[in-house]
N, C-alpha and C positions, 0 to 999 in steps of 0.2 A: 250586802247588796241585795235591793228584794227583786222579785221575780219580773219585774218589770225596768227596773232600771238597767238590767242583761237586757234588755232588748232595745234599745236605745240608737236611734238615727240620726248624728250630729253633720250640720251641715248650714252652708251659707251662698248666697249665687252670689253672680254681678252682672250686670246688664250688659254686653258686650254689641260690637256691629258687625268689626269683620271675622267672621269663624274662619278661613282658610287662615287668618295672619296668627289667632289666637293658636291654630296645630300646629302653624310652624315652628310658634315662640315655644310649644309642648313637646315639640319634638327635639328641636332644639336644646331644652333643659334636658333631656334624655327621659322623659315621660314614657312610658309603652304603651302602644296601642290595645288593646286587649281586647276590644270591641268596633268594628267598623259601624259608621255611619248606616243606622237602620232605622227604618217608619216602625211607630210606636201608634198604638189605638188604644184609649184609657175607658172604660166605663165607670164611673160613679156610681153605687147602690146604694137607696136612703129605701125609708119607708114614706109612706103617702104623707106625713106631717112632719118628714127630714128630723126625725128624732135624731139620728147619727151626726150633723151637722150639728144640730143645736148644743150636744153635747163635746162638741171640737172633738171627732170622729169620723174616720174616711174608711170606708168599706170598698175595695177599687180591684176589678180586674184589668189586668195588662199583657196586650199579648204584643208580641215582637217575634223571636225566632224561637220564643215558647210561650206558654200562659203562665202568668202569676197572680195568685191572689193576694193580696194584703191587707191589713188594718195596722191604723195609725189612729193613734190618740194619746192625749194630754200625758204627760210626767210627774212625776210625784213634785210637791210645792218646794222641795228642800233643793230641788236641782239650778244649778245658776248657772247661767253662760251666756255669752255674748254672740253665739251663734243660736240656729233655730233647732231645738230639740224635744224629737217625739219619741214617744213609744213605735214600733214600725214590725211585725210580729209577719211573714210572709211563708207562701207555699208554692210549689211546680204542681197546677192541675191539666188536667189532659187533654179537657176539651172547653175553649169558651163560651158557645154559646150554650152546652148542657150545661156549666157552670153560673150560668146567667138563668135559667128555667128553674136550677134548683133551688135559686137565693128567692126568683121571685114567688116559689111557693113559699116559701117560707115568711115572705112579706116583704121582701126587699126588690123592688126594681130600678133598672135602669133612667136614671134621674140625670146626668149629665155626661157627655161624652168629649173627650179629647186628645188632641193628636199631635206631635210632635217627631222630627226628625232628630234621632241620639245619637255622639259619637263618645264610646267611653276608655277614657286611658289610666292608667297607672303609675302615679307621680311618689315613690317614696311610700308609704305607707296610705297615703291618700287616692281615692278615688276622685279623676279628675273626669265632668262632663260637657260637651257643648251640646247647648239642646238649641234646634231651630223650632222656635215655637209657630201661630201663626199669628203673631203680636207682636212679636219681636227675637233676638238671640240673647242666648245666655250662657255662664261656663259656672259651673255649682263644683263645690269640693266638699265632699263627702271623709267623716274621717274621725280621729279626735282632734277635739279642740286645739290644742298643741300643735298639733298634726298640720290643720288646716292654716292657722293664723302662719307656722311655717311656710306650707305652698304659697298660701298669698305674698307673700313678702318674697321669695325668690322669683315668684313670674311678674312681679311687681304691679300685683293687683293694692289699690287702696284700700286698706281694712274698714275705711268710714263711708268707704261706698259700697260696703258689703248688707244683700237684702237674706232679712231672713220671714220672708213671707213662703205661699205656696203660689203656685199657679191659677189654681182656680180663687185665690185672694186677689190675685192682683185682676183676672177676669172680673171680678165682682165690683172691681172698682172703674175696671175701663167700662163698664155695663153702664153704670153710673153716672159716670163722665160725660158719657157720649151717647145716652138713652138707646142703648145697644137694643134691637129688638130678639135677639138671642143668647140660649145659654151654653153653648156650645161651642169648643174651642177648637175650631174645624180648618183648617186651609181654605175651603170653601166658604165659608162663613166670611173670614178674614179680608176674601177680596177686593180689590178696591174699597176695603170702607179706610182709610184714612185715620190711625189714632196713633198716640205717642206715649207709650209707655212711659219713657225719660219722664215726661211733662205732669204725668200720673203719679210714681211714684217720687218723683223733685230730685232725680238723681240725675247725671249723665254718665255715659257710654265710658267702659274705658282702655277705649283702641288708643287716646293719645300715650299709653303708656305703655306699647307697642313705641308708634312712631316718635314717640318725644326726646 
């Protein structure tokens, strides 16, 4: 195994509506809590001509009830799966905003920012999350492949509606859609503008499997 496939981030969302019905069906399965519902602030660091980008490369600070830094990028070619898998290589730094003054000497500044509400559980081996984005919700399982295609089939999510995109992809494409005049994926931003992820990425919701 090379020094990069150790580090490896498998994972898949689903586009969900209702998050309280989605905890209880989590709680229900006997999932554990492990992380209460907390505001998440993401920074994006590229260089002035998004070299990091261009190369499917995300340099991202996140703070929540600590700072992380991370980078995520591409996988060796021989890797196959039916979920979404990166490289994903992460640290606990101290302070964000000196973390953000240090990258920009170095050439990298803050280039997109995003925000999301997280709640994270413990299903089995898998890491289960509901993220309120400001586009829409989602519940992602984090894990091995194995692992996850498991979870999904006892919370009876559908494996053929499972996205294995990121969030700032699917930004990129509601931008698109809907001649967004911002890049930033803010609660604020989000207001009143009116779009439909479902309709973006040709999927829908899947609360009826919950109630069905």
């Amino acid at each position: 195994m090379s020094e990069k496939s150790s580090h490896l981030e498998i994972e898949v969302k689903f586009l969900v509506g209702d998050l309280a019905g989605w905890r209880d069906r989590l709680l229900a399965a006997r999932a554990v809590l492990v992380k209460p519902r907390v505001y998440e602030r993401n920074v994006r660091l590229d260089t002035a001509d998004q070299a990091l980008l261009q190369q499917w490369q995300l340099l991202r600070l996140r703070q929540d009830t600590a700072v992380r830094l991370t980078f995520k990028g591409p996988v060796p070619e021989d890797v196959v799966s039916e979920a979404k898998v990166r490289e994903e290589l992460e640290v606990v730094v101290g302070d964000f905003e000196t973390a953000v003054l240090i990258f920009q000497r170095l050439g990298f500044a803050p280039v997109q920012v995003y925000e999301k509400y997280r709640e994270t559980f413990q299903f089995g081996g898998v890491e289960v999350v509901l993220d309120e984005m400001p586009f829409g919700n989602f519940l992602e399982l984090e894990g091995s492949e194995a692992g996850i295609r498991t979870a999904a089939a006892i919370l009876g999510l559908d494996w053929d509606k499972r996205l294995t995109t990121n969030y700032l992809a699917i930004m990129a494409q509601l931008k698109a859609r809907y001649d967004l005049p911002f890049d930033d994926i803010t609660f604020a931003n989000f207001e009143n503008v009116p779009v439909s992820v479902a309709q973006v990425l040709g999927v829908t919701t899947t609360d009826d499997e919950i109630n069905g």
